[in-house]
N, C-alpha and C positions, 0 to 999 in steps of 0.2 A: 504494500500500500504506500504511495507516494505520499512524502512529506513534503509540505509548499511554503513555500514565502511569500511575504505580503504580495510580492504582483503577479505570483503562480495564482496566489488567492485568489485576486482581483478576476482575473480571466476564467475560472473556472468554475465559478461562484456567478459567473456575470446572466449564463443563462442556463434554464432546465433547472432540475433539479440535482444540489447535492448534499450529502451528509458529511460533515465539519468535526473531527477531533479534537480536540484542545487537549494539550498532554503536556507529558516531559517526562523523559528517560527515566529517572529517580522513584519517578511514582507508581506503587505496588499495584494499586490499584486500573492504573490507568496500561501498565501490561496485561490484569485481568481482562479488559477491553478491548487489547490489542488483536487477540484470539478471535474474541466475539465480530468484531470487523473484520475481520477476513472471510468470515462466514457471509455475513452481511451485503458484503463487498462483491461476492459471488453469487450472490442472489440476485441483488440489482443490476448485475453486469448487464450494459447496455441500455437502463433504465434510469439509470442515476447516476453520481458519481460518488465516489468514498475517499476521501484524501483525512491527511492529519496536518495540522498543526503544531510545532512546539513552543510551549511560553516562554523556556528560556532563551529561544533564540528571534522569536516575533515578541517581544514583552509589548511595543504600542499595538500593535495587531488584537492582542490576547486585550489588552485595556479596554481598544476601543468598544469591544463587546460588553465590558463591563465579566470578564471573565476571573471570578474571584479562588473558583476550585476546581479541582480537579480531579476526572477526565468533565471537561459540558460539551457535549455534541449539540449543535446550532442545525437545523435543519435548513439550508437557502431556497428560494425558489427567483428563481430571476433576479438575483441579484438582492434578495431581501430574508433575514432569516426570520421564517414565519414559525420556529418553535425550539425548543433549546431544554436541554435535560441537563443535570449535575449526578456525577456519579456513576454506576455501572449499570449500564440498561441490556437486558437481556435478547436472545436475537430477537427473536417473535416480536417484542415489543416495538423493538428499531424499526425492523424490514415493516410492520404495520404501520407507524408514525409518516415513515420516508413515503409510504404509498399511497399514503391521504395527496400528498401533493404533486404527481404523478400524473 
């Protein structure tokens, strides 16, 4: 799964739909997630997109969202993130969420 930087973000984020990691190496839980997206990631294949984020190396990226913990996956849709979770969200629930805006 591809890790982006603010203007990988920008462009891929810009249109359709994608699912947004917010992470960072360090964090226990945010490897628990890392699994779970890759599932996720193969599900959507062709349907969505699935990338990550790192805070420690986008920290104004990660702010602008107002991203205080870790792992929040941001749902975008054209450019706008219409829904955002904190924590470890399980596949079903993801692949559901991501498909509402599909």
């Amino acid at each position: 799964m591809k890790i982006v930087n603010n203007e990988e973000f920008k462009q891929i984020t810009k249109e359709g739909v994608t699912l947004v990691d917010f992470f960072a190496s360090w964090c226990g839980p945010c490897r628990m997630m890392a699994g779970i997206l890759e599932e996720v990631a193969k599900e959507l294949d062709g349907k969505a997109n699935v990338v990550k984020v790192d805070v420690d190396e986008e920290e104004d990226l990660a702010r602008s969202f107002g991203i205080l913990s870790i792992p929040t996956l941001l749902i975008f849709k054209d450019g706008k993130a219409v829904e955002k979770h904190v924590g470890v969200w399980q596949k079903e629930d993801c692949v559901a969420a991501v498909k509402k805006y599909l």
